[in-house]
Structure formats: C-alpha cells, structure tokens
matplotlib code that plots the C-alpha trace (Angstrom):
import matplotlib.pyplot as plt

x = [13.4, 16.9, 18.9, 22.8, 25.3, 28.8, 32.5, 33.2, 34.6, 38.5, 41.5, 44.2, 47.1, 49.9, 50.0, 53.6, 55.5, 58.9, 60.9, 61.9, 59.2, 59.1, 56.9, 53.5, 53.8, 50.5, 51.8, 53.9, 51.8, 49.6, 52.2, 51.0, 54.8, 55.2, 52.1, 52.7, 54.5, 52.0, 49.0, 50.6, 49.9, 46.2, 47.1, 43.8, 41.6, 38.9, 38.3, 35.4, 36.3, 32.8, 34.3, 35.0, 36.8, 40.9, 44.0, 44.0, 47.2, 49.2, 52.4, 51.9, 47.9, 47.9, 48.6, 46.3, 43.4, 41.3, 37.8, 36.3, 32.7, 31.0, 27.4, 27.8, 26.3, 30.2, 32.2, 28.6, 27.5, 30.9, 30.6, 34.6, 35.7, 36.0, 38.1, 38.9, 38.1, 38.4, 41.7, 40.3, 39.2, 42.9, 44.2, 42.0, 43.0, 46.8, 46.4, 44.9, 46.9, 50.1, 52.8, 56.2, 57.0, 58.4, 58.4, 54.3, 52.9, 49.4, 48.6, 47.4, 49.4, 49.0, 44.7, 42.8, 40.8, 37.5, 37.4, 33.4, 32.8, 30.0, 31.0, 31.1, 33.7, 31.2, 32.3, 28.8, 26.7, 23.3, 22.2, 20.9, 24.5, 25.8, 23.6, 23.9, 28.0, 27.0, 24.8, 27.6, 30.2, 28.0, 27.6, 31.6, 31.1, 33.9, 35.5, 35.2, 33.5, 35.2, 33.6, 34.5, 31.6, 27.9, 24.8, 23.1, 19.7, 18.9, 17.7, 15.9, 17.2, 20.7, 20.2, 19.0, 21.5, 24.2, 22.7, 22.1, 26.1, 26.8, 24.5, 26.8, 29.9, 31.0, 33.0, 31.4, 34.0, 32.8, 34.5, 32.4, 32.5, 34.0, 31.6, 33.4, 33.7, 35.8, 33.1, 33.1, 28.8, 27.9, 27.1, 27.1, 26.3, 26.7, 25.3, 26.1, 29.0, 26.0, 24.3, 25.4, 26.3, 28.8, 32.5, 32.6, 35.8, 37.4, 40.8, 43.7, 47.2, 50.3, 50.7, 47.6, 45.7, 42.1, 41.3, 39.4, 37.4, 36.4, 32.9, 31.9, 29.1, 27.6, 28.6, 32.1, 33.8, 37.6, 40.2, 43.0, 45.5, 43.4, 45.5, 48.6, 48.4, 50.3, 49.2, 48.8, 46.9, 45.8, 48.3, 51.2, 51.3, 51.1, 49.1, 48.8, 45.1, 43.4, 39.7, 38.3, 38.1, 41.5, 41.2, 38.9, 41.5, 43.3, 40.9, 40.3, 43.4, 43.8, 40.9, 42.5, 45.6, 43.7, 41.6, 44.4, 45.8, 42.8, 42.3, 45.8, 45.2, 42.3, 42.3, 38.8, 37.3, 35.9, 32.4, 31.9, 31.1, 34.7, 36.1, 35.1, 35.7, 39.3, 39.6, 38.6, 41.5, 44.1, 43.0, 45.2, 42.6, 43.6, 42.8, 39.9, 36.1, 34.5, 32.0, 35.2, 37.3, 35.5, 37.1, 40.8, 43.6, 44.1, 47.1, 48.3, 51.0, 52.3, 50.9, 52.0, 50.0, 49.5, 50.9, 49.6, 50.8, 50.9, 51.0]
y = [21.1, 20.0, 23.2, 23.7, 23.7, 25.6, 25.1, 28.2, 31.2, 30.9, 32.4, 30.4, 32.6, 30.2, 26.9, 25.3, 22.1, 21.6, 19.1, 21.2, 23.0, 24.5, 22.8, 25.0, 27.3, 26.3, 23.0, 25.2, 27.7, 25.1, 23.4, 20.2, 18.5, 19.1, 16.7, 14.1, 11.6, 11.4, 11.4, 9.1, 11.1, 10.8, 6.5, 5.0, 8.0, 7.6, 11.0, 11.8, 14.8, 15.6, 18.2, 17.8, 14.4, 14.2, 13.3, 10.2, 9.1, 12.2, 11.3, 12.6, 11.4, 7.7, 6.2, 8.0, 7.0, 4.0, 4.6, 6.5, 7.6, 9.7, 10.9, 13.1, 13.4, 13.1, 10.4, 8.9, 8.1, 5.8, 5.6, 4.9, 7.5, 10.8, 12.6, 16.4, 18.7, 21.9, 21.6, 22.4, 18.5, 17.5, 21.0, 20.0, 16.6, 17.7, 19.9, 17.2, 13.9, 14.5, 12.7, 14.9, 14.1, 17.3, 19.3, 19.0, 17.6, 17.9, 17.6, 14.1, 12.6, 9.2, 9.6, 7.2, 9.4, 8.9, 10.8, 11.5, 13.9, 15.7, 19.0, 18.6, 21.0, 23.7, 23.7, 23.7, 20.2, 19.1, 19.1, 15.6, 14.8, 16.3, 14.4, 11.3, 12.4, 12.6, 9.6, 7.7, 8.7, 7.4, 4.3, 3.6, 4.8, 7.2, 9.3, 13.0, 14.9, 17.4, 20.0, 23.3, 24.0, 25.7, 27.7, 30.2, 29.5, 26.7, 23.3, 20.8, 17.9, 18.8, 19.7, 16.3, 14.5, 16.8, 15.9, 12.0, 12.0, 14.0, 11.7, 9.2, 10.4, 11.7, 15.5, 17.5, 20.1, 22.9, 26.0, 29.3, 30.7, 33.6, 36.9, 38.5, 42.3, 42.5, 44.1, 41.8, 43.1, 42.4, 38.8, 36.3, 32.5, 29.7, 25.8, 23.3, 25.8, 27.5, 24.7, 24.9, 21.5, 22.0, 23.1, 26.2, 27.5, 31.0, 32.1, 33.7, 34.8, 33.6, 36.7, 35.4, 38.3, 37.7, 37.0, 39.8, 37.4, 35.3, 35.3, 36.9, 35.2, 33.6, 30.4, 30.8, 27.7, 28.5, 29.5, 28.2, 29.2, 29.9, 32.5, 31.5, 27.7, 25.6, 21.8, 19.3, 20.3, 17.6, 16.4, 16.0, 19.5, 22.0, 25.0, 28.2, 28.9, 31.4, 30.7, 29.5, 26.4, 26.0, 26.2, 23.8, 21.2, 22.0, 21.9, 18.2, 17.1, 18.5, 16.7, 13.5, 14.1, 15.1, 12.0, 9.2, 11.7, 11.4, 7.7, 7.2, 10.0, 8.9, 5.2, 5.1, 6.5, 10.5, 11.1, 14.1, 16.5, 15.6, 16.1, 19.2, 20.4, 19.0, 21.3, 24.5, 23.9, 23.6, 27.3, 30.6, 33.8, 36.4, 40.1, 39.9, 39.9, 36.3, 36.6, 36.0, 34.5, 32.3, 29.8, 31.2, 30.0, 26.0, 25.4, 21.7, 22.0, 19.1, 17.9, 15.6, 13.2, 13.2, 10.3, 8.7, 8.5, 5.8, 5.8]
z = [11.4, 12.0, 13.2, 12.1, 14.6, 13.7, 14.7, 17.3, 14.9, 15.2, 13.4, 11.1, 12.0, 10.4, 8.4, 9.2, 7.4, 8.9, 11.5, 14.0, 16.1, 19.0, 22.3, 21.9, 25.2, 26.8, 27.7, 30.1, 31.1, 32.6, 34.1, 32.4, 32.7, 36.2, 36.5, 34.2, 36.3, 39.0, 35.9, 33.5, 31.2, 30.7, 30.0, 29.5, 29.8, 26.7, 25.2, 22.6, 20.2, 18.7, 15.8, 12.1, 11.8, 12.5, 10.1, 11.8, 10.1, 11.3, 12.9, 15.9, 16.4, 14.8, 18.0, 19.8, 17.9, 19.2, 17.7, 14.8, 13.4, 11.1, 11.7, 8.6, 5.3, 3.4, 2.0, 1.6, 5.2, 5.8, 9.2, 9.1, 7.2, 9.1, 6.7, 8.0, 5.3, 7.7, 10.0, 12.8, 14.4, 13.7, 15.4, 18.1, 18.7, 18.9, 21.5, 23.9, 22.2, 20.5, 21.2, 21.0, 17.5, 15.5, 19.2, 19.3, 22.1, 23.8, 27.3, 27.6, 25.2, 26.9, 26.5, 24.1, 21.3, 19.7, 16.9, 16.5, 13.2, 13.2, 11.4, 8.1, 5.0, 5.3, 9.2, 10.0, 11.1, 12.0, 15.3, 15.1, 14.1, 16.9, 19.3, 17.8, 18.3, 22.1, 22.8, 21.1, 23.1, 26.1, 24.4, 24.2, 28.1, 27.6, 30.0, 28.8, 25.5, 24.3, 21.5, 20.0, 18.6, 19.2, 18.4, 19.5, 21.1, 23.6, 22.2, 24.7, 22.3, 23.2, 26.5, 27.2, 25.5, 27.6, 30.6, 30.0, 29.1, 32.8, 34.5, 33.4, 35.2, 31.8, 31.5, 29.1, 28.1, 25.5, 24.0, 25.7, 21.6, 20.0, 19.8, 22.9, 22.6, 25.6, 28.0, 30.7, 31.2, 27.5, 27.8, 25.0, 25.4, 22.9, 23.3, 24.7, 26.9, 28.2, 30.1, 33.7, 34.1, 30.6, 31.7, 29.8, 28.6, 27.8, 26.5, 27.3, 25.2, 26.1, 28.7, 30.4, 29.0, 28.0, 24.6, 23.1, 21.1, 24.4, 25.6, 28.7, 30.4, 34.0, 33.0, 32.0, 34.3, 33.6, 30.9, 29.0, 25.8, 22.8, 21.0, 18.0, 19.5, 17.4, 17.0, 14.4, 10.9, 7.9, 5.8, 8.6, 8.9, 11.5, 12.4, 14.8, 15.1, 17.5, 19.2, 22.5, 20.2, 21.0, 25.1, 25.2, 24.5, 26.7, 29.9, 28.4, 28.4, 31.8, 33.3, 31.7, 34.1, 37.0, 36.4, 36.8, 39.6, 41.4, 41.1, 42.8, 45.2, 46.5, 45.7, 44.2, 40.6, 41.5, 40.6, 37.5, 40.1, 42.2, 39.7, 38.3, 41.9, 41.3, 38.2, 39.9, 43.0, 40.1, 38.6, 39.1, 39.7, 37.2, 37.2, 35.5, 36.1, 36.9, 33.4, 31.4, 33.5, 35.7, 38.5, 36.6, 34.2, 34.7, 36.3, 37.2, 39.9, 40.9, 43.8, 47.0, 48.0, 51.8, 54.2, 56.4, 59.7, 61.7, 65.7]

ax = plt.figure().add_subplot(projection="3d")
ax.plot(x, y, z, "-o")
ax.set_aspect("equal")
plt.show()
C-alpha cells in the first residue's frame, strides 16, 4: 500500500499584492547579508525543493529556476508541468531563491532551483512520489534537498532513499513538523526530519522565541524563522505564512552560502558531514532546552578567512 505523505501543518497569516514590501526580517536575523560577499550568494549551488510545485514564472523566482518535474497524478502525469495549486512550494522557494524584486529576497538568491512536485492541491502526496522526488534529485547530483513536508511513522522505503541521497554528499534539509505543544519533554517526530542523518529544523518568531507550534524532539538539528515570513505566493503575489515549513528554507539557503564559503575557505569541496559541522559553528544557543532548539538559531556572521604566514 502506497502511504500519503502531507505538507507540515502551517498557517496563512496574510496574502499580499503590492510593489513596495518590506525585506522579510529573517534575512537579517540570520545575518545572511553580512555573508553574501564571501558566499556569492549561493552562485551555482543546485537546490532540490521536493514540495507542491512553484509559480515558476513569478518575478522574483523565474530566474532561479533551472529544472522542473512532476511525480504527481495532476495536469495528467506532465512531467513538465508543476503547477502550484497550494502556495506553499512557491512560498518555499522564495524564502531560499528570491531575487530582491518588490523588497523580497531569500537567502541564496544566487542558488540554482529544482522545482520537484510531489504534493499534490489536496497538500497531501504519495510516498512513492516523494521518493521518486528524492532519487531524482540524486540523479541531477544536486547539492542539497530541501522538503517541508512529512508523516508520522517510519518507512524503510524512505529511509533508504534519504540515506542513498546523504551517501552521496547531498544535504538533506527537512522541516521538524508542527504538533509542538510547547513542552520541551513531550516529544513529537515527523519523517524524513526524524532520521538522524536528516537536518531537522524548528522555529522561532522574529524575537527569537520558540514557536509554540515547533516540535520538540532528540533529533531537532537547529532553528530558523518560521513565524509571519513573508515570501513569494502563486500568481506574483506575496504571502506571510507561519510553520517550521517555513525554517527549513531558510537553513537551505544557509547551507548554500556556507557551501561556496567553504570551498574558498578551504580550497577543496567539504564532505556532507563538514558541512553540517560548518552549520552547527554558525548557530547562536538560545535559552531554551536542546529538544526544541537543538545546536541553536542559524546565524551566518561573516567570517575571516585566516592568512597564512610566511617566514
């Protein structure tokens, strides 16, 4: 039997249409600016967003866009149309690849996206969508997966396919999920996020106070803004939606930085596990337990690289 998988639970707060927005706010909580110039903006990062398709003719997201497929059962199998009938692919993509247009601008904004739908109006998919989502995505040999969605009990299908992509040097970002009840003992996992090898990802508000929807859990890897984040919506419009959905973005688009950073910092190409341990050093420890918090708040201060000396 072919189990459903669901986009994470999150909250429209505000659909927006105008010209003059302001720059969402977790672009500067996480410092993501300060480490543009030494990142180059995520250039040439390839980043799969397995959700519910993408606006791909949004201003702010059409450039972005170098690959499309659909593994659903809409717009009769069209493997090229990935049409999003939900919002929430296209909010998604913004937060990781928009490109300043209208004031909205995501953290990578120089990244390459493949749009991979697997979610389909109902915001629900097949598993066997999803996974054929992933082992595509290894196919193109991309650089990072990022999905905000999940279920509820462990499937060895997916965890395979998880684990064949991170054996492949790929980051496999997912959204931890929305049934928090903010007690940081009352665990609650959702899959993929809760595979150990999965950077899973909790929210925060603008103040840097949990979410209260945020799951609390062993696995939790780090956090990010996930509450009234305002990004790109179908239809060239806008929209402020809530959900750990939401922070996942952004820990992708961070890893896209930290990527290029890396590559120059070190002069070589870091393995997945470098650079997940690269993530964790650019985290700020909040005040909260490590089952919701994890590692801390992603924070990309700019950093200088180190001379050598010469005697």
């Amino acid at each position: 039997m072919d189990l459903n998988v669901s986009l994470i639970p999150y909250i429209k707060d505000e659909e927006i249409r105008g010209t003059t927005l302001s720059s969402p706010y977790g672009i500067n909580m996480i410092q993501a600016k300060s480490f543009w110039k030494v990142s180059q903006k995520g250039e040439g990062i390839n980043i799969a967003i397995i959700d519910s398709g993408c606006d791909i003719e949004h201003i702010n997201l059409k450039d972005s866009i170098v690959g499309v497929r659909n593994f659903t059962d809409e717009d009769n199998k069209n493997p090229n149309i990935v049409v999003d009938r939900v919002g929430h692919g296209t909010h998604v993509t913004g937060i990781i690849a928009a490109n300043g247009e209208n004031g909205i601008v995501g953290v990578a904004p120089g990244a390459n996206i493949y749009v991979l739908k697997a979610i389909n109006r109902s915001g629900t998919g097949k598993l066997s969508w999803v996974i054929n989502a992933i082992n595509y995505a290894v196919e193109k040999k991309v650089d990072i997966i990022s999905m905000s969605l999940g279920m509820s009990v462990n499937n060895e299908k997916l965890e395979r396919a998880v684990k064949e992509a991170i054996n492949k040097n790929i980051l496999v970002v997912c959204a931890a999920g929305n049934e928090g009840d903010g007690n940081a003992e009352d665990f609650q996992y959702s899959y993929p996020a809760a595979y150990v090898d999965v950077i899973s990802v909790g929210a925060v508000d603008k103040r840097g106070n949990l979410a209260y929807f945020s799951n609390a859990n062993l696995v939790i890897d780090v956090v990010a803004p996930g509450v009234e984040i305002l990004s790109t919506y179908p239809n060239n419009s806008y929209a402020s939606l809530s959900g750990t959905s939401m922070a996942t973005p952004y820990v992708s688009g961070s890893l896209a930085l930290l990527k290029n950073w890396s590559k120059e910092e070190f002069q070589r190409n870091l393995t997945e596990e470098e650079l997940y341990a690269q993530l964790i050093k650019h985290t700020k420890t909040l005040n909260y337990s490590r089952a919701v918090q994890g590692n801390g708040l992603i924070y990309l201060k700019e950093e200088k690289a180190i001379k050598k000396i010469k005697y």
